[in-house]
N, C-alpha and C positions, 0 to 999 in steps of 0.2 A: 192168387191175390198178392201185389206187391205191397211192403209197405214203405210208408215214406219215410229214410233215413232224418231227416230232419225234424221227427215229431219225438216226443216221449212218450213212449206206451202208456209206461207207470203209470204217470206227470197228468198223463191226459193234457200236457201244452209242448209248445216248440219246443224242442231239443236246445235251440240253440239260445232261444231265451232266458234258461237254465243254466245254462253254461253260463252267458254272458252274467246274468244277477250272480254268481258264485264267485266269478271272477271279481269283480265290484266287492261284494262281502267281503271279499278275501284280500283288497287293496284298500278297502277303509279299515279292515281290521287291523293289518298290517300298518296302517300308516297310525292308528290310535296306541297301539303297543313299542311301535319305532317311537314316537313325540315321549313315551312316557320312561322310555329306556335312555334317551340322550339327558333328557330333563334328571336323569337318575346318575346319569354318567359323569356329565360337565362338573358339579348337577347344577340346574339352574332349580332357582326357587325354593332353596334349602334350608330358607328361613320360617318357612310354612308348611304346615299340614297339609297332606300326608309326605309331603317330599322329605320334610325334615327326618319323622322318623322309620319310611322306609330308606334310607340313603345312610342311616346308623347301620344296617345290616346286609351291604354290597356284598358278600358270600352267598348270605340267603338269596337276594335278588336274582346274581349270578348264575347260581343253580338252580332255580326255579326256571331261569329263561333258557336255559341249556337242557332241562329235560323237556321243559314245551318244546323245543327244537329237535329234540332225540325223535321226540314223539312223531311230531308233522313228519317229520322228514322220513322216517323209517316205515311209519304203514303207509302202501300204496293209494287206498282211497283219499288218505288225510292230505298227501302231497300233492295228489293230484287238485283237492280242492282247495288249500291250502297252503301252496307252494310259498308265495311269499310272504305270509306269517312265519312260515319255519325259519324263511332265511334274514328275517328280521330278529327273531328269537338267538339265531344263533349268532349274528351278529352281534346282538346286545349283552350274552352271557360274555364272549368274549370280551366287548370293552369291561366287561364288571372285573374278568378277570385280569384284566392288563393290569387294570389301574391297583388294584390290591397285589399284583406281581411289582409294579412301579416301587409301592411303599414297603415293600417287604424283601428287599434283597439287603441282607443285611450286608454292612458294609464299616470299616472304621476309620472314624477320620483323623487328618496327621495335624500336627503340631505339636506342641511342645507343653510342659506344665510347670508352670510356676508356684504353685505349692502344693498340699498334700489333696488324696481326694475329697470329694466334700458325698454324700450316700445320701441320698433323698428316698423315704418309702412314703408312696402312700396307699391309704386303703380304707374303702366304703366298708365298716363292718357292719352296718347294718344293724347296730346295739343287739349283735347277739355273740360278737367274739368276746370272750370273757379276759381279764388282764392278762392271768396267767399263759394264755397263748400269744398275746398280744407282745410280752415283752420277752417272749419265747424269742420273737419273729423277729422284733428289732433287735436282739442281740445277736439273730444269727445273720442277717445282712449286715452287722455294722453298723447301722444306719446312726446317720446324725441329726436326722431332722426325719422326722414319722407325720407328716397330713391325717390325721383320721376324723373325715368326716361319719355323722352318723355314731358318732361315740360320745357318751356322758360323761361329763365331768368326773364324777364318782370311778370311772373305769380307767380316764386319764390319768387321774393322780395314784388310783389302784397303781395301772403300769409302774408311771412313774417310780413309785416308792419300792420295786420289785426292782427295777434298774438299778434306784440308786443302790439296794442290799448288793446286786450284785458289781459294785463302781463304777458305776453308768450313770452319775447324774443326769436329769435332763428337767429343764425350766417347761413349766404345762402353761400353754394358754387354751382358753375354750369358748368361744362364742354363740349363743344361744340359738337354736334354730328359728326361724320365723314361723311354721308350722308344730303346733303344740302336739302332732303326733310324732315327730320327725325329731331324735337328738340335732342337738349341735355340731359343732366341728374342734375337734383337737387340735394342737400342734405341739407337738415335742419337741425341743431344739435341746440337742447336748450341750450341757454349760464348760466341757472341756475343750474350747474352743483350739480350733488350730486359725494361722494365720488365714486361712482360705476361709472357714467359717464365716457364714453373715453374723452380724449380732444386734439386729433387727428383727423386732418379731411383730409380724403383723397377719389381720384377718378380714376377710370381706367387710362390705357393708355392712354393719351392726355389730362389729365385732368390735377388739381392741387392738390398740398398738404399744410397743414396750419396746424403749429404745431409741438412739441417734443415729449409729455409725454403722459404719459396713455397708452391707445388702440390707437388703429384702427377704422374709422369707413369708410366702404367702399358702394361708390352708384354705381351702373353699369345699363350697357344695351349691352348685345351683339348681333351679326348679325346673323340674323332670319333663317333658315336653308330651306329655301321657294327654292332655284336655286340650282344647282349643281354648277355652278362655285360662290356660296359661301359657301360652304360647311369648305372647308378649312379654311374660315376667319371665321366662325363661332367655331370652334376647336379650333383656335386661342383664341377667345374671352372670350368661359367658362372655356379655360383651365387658361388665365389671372386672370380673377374673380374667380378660386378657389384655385389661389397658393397666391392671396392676403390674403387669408383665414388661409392657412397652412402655411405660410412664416412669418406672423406679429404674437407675440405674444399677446392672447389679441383681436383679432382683431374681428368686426363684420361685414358681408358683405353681403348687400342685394338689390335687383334689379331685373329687367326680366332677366333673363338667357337664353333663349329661349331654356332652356332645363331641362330635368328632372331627377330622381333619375338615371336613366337608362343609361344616356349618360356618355362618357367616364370620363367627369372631374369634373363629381359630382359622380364617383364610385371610387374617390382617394384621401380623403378628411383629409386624417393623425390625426391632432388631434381636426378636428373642427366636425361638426356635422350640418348638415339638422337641421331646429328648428322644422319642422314640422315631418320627420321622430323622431326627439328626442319624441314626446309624441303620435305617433301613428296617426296621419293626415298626411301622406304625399299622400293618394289618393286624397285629395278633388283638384283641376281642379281650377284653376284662368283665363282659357282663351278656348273661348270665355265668354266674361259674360254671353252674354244672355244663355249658356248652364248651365243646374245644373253642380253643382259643381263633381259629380259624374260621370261626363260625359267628361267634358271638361278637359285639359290639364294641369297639375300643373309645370306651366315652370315658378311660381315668387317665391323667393326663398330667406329667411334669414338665414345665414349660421355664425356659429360662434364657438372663440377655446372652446373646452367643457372643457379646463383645468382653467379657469377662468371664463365661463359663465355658469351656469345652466338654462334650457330652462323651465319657468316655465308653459307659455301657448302658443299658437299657434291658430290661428282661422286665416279661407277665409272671409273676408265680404261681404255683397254685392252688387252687382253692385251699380254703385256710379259716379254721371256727366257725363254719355254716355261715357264711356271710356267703349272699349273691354277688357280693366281689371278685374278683381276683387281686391280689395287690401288685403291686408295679414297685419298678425298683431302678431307681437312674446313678451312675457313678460318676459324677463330674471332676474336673479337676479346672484351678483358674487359670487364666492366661497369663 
């Protein structure tokens, strides 16, 4: 008894109608996973769920589509059914990786300085760094101006009064958070100004301003992009904290953003600049701490006008008083 190569035993149907539906499955799967890896890439639609907050975690994305791709492509059944989901998958971890290899070559830029550095720290502690670490931290960066969103008044002026014991004045503003679970936002500005020093002290929406001259200096925190109905107030908030940026001449402005290169109002940024993209660190991740920095989300963000500041350094530190932060730390000098 012969049998007919064109039937499936198994299947009990054509061989080749099998085939054919596999292939199909296998080019509409590939084509739903390619739309959603470009859209991740470019990224388009980064202003909305879920693109917004998978597109905060291009490592994760990256390796996920690099091991589906390890996968298909390595066991022989799966490639044969599967062939071009694998080489869409691997495709697409590649662009993840390009583009986090683009922001991540560090690099330092030339010109010249016109007065001394200016040290920008900031950092989400989360109201659970206590002062005594806090002014630990600023004293061992230097820092001249400390962002601390997520910190109480009570722990601001704590720091503070621990600086000034040790000759570290520094002027506390604090602005109330809009969320009654959620502190405020700090900012510490050393009152030992040097010529390069702003002497302008300002804070988001709801906050206060103190001062005429100089710069800018701006502390924020906006709304986390976690729910769809905050979505909107979260667009609202970075798009606030980056037209504080592009709008002040001069100005410095740094805080959790809860967002990253990728979102809409840090890809419109006129004449200021990412201090981290300014020297090629804008992949390293501030959030979660406990994930390497490779890993995790770079949503804190020192942003400043490049026509008055040169970005000298940029570093992630590391984790520091159980805060889900990381803190960040920018060295500028003026033009």
């Amino acid at each position: 008894m012969s049998v007919d190569p064109s039937r499936d035993v198994d299947a009990g149907v054509p061989g080749g109608r099998v085939r054919r539906a596999v292939r199909v499955a296998d080019a509409v799967l590939a084509g739903a996973v390619g739309a959603a890896l470009l859209a991740l890439t470019v990224p388009l639609f980064a202003g909305s769920a879920p693109v917004a907050q998978l597109v905060s975690f291009r490592a994760v994305v990256g390796l996920a589509a690099l091991t589906g791709a390890a996968l298909v492509l390595a066991v022989p059944w799966l490639r044969r059914r599967a062939l071009a989901l694998g080489l869409v998958l691997l495709v697409g971890g590649l662009a993840q990786a390009g583009v986090l290899a683009a922001r991540g070559v560090p690099h330092q830029p030339g010109g010249s300085a016109a007065g001394g550095p200016l040290v920008v720290l900031s950092f989400n502690t989360a109201d659970v760094v206590d002062a005594a670490t806090l002014a630990r931290l600023v004293e061992t960066e230097r820092a001249d101006v400390a962002a601390l969103p997520e910190t109480s008044r009570a722990t601001a002026e704590r720091t503070a009064a621990l600086l000034a014991a040790d000759g570290l004045p520094m002027a506390v503003e604090v602005a109330p958070s809009a969320h009654p679970w959620i502190q405020g936002t700090a900012l510490l500005v050393s009152t030992d100004s040097s010529p390069g020093t702003p002497t302008m002290l300002a804070l988001p929406v709801g906050g206060v301003r103190v001062g005429a001259a100089g710069g800018v200096v701006v502390a924020g925190h906006t709304t986390a992009p976690v729910a769809s109905g905050r979505m909107a107030a979260w667009r609202t908030d970075t798009a606030t904290l980056a037209d504080a940026c592009t709008d002040e001449p001069g100005a410095v402005v740094a805080g959790d953003f809860n967002a990253t290169l990728d979102h809409p109002a840090l890809r419109r940024l006129g004449p200021c600049v990412d201090a981290a993209a300014a020297v090629g660190r804008a992949s390293l991740g501030t959030w979660p701490a406990n994930a390497p920095t490779w890993l995790s989300a770079p949503i804190d963000h020192v942003l400043v006008d490049a026509r008055t500041w040169r970005v000298a350094s940029f570093a992630v530190l590391a984790p520091t008083g159980g805060s889900d932060h990381r803190p960040v730390v920018a060295h500028l000098v003026r033009r």
